[in-house]
C-alpha positions as a printed Julia matrix, in Angstrom:
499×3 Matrix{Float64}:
   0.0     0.0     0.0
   1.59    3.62   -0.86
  -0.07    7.04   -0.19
  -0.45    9.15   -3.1
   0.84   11.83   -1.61
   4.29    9.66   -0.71
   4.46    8.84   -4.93
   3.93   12.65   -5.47
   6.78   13.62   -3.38
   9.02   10.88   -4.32
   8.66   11.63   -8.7
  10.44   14.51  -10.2
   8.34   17.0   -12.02
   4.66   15.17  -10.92
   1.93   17.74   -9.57
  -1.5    17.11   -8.95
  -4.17   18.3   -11.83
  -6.01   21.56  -10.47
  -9.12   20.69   -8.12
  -7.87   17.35   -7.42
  -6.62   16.01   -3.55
  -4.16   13.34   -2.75
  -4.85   13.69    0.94
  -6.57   10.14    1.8
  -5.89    8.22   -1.37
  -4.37    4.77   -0.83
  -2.38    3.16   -3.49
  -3.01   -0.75   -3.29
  -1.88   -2.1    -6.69
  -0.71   -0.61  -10.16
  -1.88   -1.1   -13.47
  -1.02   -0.07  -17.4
  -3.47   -2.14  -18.41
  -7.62   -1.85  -17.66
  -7.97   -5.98  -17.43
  -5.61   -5.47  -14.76
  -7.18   -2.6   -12.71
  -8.56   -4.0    -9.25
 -10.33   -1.69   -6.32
  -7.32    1.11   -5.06
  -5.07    0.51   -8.55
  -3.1     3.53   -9.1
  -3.51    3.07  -13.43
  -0.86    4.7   -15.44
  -2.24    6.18  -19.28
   0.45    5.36  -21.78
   0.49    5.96  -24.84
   1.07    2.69  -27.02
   1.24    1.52  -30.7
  -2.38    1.16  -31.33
  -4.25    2.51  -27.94
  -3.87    5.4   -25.78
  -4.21    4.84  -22.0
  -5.48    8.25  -21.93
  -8.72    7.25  -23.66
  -9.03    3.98  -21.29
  -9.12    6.28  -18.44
 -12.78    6.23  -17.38
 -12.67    2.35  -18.0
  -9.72    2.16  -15.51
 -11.67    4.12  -12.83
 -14.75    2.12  -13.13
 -13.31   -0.79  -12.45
 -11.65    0.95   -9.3
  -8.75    2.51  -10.38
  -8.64    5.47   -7.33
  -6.17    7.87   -9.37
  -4.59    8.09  -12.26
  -0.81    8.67  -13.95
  -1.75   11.48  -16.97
   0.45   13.84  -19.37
  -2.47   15.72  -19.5
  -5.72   16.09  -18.06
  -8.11   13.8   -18.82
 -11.66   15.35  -18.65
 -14.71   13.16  -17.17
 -12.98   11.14  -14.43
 -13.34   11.81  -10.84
 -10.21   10.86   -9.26
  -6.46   12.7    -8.58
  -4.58   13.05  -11.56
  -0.73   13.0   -11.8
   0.52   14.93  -14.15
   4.02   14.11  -15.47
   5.97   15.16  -18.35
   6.24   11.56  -19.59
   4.13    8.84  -18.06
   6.36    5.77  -19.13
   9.14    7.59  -17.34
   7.59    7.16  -14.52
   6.81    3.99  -14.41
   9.74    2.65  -13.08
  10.26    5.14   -9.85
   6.76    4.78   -8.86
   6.87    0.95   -9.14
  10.44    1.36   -6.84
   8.6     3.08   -4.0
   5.61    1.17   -3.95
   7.07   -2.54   -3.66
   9.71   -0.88   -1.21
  12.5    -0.63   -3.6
  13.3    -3.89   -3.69
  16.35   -4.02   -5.64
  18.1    -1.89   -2.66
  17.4    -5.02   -0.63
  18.64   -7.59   -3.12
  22.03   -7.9    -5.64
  20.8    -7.39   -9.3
  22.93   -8.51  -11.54
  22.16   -6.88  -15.23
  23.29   -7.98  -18.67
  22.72   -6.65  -21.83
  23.81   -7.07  -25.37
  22.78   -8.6   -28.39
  23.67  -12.31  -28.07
  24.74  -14.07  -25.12
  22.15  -12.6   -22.27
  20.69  -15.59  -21.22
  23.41  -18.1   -20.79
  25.3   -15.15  -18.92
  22.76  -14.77  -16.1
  22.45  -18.75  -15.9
  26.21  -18.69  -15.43
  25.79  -15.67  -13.08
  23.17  -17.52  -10.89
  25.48  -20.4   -10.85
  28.04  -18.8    -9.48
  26.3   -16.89   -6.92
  25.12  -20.11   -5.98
  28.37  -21.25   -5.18
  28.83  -18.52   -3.05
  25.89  -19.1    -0.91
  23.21  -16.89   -2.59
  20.35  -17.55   -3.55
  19.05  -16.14   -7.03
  16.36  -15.06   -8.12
  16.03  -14.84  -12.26
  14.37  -12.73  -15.1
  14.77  -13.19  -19.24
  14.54  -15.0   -22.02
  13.22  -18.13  -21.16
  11.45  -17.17  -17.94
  11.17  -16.12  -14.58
  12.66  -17.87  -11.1
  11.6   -16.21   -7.83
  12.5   -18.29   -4.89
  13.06  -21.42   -7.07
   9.9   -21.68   -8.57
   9.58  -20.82  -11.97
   7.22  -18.51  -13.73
   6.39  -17.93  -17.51
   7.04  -14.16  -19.17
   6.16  -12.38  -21.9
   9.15  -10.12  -21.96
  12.83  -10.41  -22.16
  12.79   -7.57  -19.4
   9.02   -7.31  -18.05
   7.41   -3.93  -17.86
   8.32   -1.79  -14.91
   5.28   -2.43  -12.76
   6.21   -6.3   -13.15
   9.35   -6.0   -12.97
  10.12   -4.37   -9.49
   7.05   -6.15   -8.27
   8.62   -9.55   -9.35
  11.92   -7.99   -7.81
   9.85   -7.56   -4.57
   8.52  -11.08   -4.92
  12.28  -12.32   -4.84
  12.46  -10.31   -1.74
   9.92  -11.87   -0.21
  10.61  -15.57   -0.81
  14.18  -15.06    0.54
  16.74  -14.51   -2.45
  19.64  -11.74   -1.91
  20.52  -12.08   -5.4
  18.98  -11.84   -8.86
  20.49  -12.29  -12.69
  18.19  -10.46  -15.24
  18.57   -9.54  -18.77
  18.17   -6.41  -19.78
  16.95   -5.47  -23.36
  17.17   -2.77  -25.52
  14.01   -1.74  -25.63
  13.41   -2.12  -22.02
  16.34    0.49  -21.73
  14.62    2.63  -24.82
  11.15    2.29  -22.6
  12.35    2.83  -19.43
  11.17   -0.14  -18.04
  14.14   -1.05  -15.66
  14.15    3.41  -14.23
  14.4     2.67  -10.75
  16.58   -0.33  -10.49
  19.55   -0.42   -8.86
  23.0    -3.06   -9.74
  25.52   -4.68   -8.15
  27.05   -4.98  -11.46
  26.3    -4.31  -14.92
  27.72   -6.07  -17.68
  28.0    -5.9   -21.91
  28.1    -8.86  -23.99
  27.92   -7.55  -27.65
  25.99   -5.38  -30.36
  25.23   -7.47  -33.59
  22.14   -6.48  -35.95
  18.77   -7.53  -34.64
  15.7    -5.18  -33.77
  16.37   -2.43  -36.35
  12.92   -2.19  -37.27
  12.55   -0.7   -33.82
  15.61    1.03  -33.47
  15.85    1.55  -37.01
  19.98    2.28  -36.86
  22.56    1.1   -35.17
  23.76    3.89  -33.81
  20.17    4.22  -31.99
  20.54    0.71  -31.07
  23.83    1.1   -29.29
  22.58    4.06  -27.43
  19.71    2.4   -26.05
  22.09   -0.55  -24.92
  24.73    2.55  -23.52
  21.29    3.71  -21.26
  22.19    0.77  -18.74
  25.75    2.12  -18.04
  24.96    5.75  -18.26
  21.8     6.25  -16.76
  22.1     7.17  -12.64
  20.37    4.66  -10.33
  17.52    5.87   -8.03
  20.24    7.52   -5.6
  22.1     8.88   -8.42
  24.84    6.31   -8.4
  26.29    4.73  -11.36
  27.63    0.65  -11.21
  30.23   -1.37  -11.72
  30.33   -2.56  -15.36
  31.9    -5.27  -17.55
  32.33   -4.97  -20.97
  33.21   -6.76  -23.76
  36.42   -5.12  -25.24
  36.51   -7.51  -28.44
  33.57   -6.33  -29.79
  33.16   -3.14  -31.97
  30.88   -1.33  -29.95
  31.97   -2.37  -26.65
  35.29   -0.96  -27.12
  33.47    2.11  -28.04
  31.67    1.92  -24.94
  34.73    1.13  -22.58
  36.69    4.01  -23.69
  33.33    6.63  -23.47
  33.14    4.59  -19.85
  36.38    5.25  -18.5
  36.54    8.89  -19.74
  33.47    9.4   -17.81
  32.91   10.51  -14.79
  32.09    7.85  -12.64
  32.68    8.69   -9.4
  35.03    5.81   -8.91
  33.23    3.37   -9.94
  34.93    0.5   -11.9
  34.69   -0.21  -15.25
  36.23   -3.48  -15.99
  36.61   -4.27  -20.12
  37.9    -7.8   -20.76
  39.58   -9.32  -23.71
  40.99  -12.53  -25.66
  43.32  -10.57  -27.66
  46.3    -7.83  -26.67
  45.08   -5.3   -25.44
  46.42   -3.2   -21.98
  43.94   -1.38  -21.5
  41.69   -3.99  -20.48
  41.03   -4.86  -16.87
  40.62   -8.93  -17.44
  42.54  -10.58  -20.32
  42.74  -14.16  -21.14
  43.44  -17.22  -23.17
  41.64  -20.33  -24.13
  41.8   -24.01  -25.57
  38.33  -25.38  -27.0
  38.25  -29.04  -26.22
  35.37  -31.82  -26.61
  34.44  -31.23  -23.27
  34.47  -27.86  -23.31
  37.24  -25.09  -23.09
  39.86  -24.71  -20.97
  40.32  -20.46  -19.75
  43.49  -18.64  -18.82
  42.29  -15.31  -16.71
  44.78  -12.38  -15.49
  42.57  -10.02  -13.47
  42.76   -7.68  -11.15
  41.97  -10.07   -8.73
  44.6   -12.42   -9.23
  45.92  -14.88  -12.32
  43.33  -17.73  -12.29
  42.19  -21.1   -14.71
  38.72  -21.74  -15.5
  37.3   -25.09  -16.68
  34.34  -25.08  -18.38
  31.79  -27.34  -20.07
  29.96  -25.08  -22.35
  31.3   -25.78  -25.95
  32.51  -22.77  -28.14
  34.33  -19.52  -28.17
  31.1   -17.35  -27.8
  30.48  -19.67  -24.2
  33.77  -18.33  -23.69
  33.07  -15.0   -23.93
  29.46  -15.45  -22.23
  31.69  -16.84  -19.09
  34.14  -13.84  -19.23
  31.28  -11.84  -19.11
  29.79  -13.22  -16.3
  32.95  -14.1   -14.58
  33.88  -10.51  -14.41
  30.6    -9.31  -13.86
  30.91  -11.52  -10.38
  34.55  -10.17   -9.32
  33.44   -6.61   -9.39
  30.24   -7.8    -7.27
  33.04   -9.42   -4.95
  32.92  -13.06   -5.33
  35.88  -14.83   -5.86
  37.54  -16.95   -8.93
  37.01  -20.52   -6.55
  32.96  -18.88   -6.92
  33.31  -18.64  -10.19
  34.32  -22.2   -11.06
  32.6   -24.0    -8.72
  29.87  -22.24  -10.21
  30.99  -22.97  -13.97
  31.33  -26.95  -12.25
  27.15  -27.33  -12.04
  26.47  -25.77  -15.23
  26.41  -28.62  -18.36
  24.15  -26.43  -20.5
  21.34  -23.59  -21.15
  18.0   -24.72  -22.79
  18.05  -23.77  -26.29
  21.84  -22.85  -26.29
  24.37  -25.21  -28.53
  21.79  -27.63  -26.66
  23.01  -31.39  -27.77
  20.21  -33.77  -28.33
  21.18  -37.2   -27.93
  19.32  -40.52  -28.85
  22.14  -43.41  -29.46
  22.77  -41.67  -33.55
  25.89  -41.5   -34.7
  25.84  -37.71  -35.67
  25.66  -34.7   -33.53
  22.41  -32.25  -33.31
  22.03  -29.27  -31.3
  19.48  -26.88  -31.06
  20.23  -23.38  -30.33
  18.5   -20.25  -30.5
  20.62  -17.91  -32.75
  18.31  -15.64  -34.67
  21.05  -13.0   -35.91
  23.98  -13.19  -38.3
  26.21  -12.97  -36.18
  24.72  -15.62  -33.74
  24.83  -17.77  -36.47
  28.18  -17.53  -37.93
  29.35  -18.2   -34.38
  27.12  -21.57  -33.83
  28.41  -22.82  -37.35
  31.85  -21.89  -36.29
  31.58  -23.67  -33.45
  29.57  -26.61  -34.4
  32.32  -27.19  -37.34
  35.17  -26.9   -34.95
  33.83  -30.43  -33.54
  32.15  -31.72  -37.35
  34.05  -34.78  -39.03
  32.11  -34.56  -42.09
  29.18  -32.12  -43.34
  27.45  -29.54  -41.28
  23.41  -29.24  -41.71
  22.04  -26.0   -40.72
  18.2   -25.85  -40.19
  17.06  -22.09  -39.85
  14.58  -19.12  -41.01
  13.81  -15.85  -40.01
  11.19  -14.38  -37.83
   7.85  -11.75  -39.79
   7.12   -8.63  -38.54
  10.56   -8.21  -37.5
  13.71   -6.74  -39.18
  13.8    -7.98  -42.32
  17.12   -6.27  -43.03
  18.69   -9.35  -41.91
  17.24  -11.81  -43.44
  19.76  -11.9   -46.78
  22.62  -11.89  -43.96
  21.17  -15.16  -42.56
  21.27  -17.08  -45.33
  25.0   -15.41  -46.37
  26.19  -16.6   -42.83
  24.31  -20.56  -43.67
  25.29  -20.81  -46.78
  29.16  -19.76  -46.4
  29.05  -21.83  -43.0
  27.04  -25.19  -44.19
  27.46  -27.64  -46.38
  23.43  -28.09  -46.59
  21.25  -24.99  -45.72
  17.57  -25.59  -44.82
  15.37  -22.97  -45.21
  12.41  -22.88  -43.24
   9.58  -21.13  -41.16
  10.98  -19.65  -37.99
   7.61  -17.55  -36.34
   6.46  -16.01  -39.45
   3.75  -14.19  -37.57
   1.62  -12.51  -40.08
   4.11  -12.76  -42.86
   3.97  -14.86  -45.83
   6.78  -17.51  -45.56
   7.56  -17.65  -48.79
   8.21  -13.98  -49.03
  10.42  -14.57  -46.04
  12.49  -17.48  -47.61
  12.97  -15.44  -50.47
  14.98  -12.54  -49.27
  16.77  -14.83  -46.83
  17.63  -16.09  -49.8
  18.6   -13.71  -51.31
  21.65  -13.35  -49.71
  22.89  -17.6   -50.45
  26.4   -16.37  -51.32
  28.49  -19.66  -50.46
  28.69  -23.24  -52.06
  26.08  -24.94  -49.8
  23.43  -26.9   -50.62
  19.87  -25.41  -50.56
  16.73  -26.99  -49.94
  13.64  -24.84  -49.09
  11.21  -26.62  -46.92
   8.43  -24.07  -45.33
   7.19  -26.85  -42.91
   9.58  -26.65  -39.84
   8.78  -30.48  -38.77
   9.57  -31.86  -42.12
  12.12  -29.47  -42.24
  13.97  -30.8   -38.89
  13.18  -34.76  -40.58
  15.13  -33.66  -43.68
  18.13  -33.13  -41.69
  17.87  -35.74  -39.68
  17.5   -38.11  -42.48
  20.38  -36.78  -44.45
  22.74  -36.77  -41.58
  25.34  -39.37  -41.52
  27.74  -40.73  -39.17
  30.49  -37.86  -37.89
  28.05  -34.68  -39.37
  27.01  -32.49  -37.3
  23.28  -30.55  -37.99
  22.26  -27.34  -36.31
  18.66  -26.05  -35.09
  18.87  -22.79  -35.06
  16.26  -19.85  -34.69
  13.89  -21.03  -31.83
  16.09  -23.08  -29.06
  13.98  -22.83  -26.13
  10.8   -21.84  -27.21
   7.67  -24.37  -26.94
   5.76  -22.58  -29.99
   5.93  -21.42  -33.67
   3.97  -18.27  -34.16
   1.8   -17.92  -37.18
  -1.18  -14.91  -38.39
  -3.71  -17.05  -36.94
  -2.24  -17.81  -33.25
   0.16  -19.98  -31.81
   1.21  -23.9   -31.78
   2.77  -25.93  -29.85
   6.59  -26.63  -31.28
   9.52  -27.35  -29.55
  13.21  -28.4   -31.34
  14.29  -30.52  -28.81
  10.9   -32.63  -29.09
  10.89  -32.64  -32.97
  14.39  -33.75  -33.33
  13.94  -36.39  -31.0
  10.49  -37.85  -32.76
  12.58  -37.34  -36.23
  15.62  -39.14  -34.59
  13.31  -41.93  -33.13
  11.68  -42.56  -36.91
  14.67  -42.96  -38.5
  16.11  -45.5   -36.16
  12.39  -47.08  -36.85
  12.89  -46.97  -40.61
């Protein structure tokens, strides 16, 4: 429960619309949505792509919204107003007081980049683990709040959800959580209000210019989470990525900032002095053996994930945990529990005598790296399986199929989630861009897609999944199915040992 008059003291710039009183008003839930609103909901209008909370405002208060959020008046309605210069803004500090700002209570541990989030805060809660914490967790593939898992909609949930599910953490006992933190959370102000123990960058590849529409827009919204002030106007300890274009434009604006202090920690696998953390690695079948010099102390990492981008993912979140203070013995017995991510270079196994592995790489660049990697361990040909998502950036659909057919010996184009988009139309500029001397078949149907591959595998190839990893459904105009990878590969496996 907040007062109204505690959430107009505690918001830059908010006043009260003439004639109305906070005095008395109770806050006992908040709402951006009218399906949502219960008796004493505090319902913020925003402005969204096809609806304007504004013009939901009377619905809101009938079903007992007892003020509202506004940037401007709304005539008609019969409750306080708030009036703020930007109502999305002010999402995030409003959530922060009423759940008891939460993330000043727990660790938050937030990554961001392009590829890489998710298995970086599964490494992070791993080693946290190991150091006695207990973790809470928020991205891709869900939620965890005191062990339990819960489903999401969102990469980074909307500010009202998110500190609230920060505040359900607190309650259920974990001191710790590892969330991922998108760009256009950052570009919506979702996570305003939260506060890190350590912040940390994994890349910038192409993916979501059709919202961001450059890339220059899309590395500023990703630059928000290291430049933006907490809520006590303190910045926090980040790691960056010093191998990657953009993060070595980011370190240097970083450490020419001022930060008050507060370390900025760039890592690298090539020569370079000015990074904090630099090290060396071996890939092996088991994994990949890590040489670290830190700042902390020289120290030798053994891990099990497979490939040089789970190398860099562990950097990430290895550094990520020094700056928070745990230790390099933290960080490997954490690395010791972890034998995979769902959806991630994910090996399905079923007694054939060829690799598969699923993985969710839905950029170029994710998928140059899985082919890299997947080849690095393929005796014989390497069978990609991919498409590319509708209503999304279609931009890079040509570089998809450049970085299959230059990295496969058979490409497979199919249906990813083509949403409302024809999937021919989307197989057609993907392939547009076939550059290399692969093999192309085009099969729209993802199932028989997945059985093609299987089929035409032989002993010591190696076929990729790529596009959906850990999701359990493929998104068409009229709603969604059920799909997973992991299922459908092991069905196609099981009826070809049959046949």
């Amino acid at each position: 429960m907040s007062a109204l008059a505690d959430i107009l003291e505690h918001v830059p710039d908010a006043t009260l619309v003439e004639g109305a009183g906070a005095d008395g008003v109770d806050v006992a839930s908040l709402a951006m949505d009218t399906r949502r609103v219960e008796p004493g909901a505090l319902f913020f209008c925003v402005a969204g792509a096809t609806r304007d909370g504004h013009d939901l405002a009377a619905e809101a208060v009938a079903a007992g919204a007892v003020a509202l959020v506004v940037s401007h008046e709304v005539a008609g309605v019969d409750v306080p107003q708030v009036l703020v210069p930007d109502v999305r803004a002010a999402m995030g500090p409003i959530a922060d007081l009423h759940f008891g700002h939460p993330s000043r209570r727990i660790d938050v541990f937030g990554v961001t980049g392009t590829n890489g989030k998710t298995t970086t805060t599964f490494l992070l809660r791993a080693m946290l683990a190991a150091a006695g914490r207990t973790s809470g967790m928020i991205g891709t593939t869900g939620v965890v709040v005191g062990g339990e898992e819960r489903e999401t909609s969102f990469t980074t949930p909307e500010a009202l959800d998110l500190h609230g599910l920060l505040r359900d953490m607190v309650d259920a006992g974990d001191d710790s959580a590892a969330i991922e933190v998108s760009s256009h959370a950052l570009d919506q102000g979702r996570t305003t209000g939260v506060r890190y123990a350590s912040v940390g960058f994994t890349n910038l590849t192409r993916d979501h210019l059709d919202y961001h529409k450059s890339f220059e827009a899309y590395y500023q919204a990703k630059r928000l989470l290291f430049t933006e002030p907490g809520p006590e106007g303190q910045y926090f300890p980040a790691a960056i990525n010093c191998d990657d274009e953009w993060g070595s434009r980011l370190f240097d604006e970083l450490v020419h900032a001022e930060r008050e202090g507060v370390p900025v920690w760039g890592w690298t696998l090539r020569e370079m002095s000015r990074a904090s953390v630099s090290a060396s690695y071996a890939l092996l079948p088991e994994g990949a053996s890590i040489k670290v010099e830190s700042p902390v102390g020289d120290f030798h990492l053994m891990s099990k994930l497979r490939g040089r981008f789970n190398v860099e993912n562990v950097l990430t979140a290895a550094t990520m945990a020094l700056l928070a203070g745990l230790t390099p013995e933290h960080v490997q017995a954490g690395l010791d529990t972890i034998d995979g991510v769902r959806g991630r270079f994910e090996p399905v196994e079923a007694g054939q005598p060829f690799t598969v592995l699923v993985d969710y790489a839905h950029t170029p660049d994710s998928l140059e790296q899985v082919l890299s990697s997947a080849r690095a361990i393929c005796d014989r040909n390497l069978i990609v399986v991919f498409g590319c998502g509708g209503d999304r950036d279609r931009s890079k659909r040509p570089l998809m199929g450049r970085a299959a057919s230059l990295g496969a010996d058979l490409a497979i184009v199919t249906s990813d989630n083509p949403r409302t988009e024809d999937p021919e139309a989307i197989a057609k500029e993907i392939r547009r861009g076939m550059r290399g001397e692969a093999d192309v078949v085009e099969e729209l149907d993802r199932r028989a897609a997945i059985e093609h591959a299987v089929r035409a595998a032989r002993a010591g190839d190696v076929v990729v999944i790529a596009g959906k990893g850990h999701e359990q459904g493929q998104t068409f105009a009229d709603g969604t199915v059920p799909f997973d990878d992991v299922t459908v590969v092991r069905e196609a496996l099981d009826a070809v040992a049959i046949g």
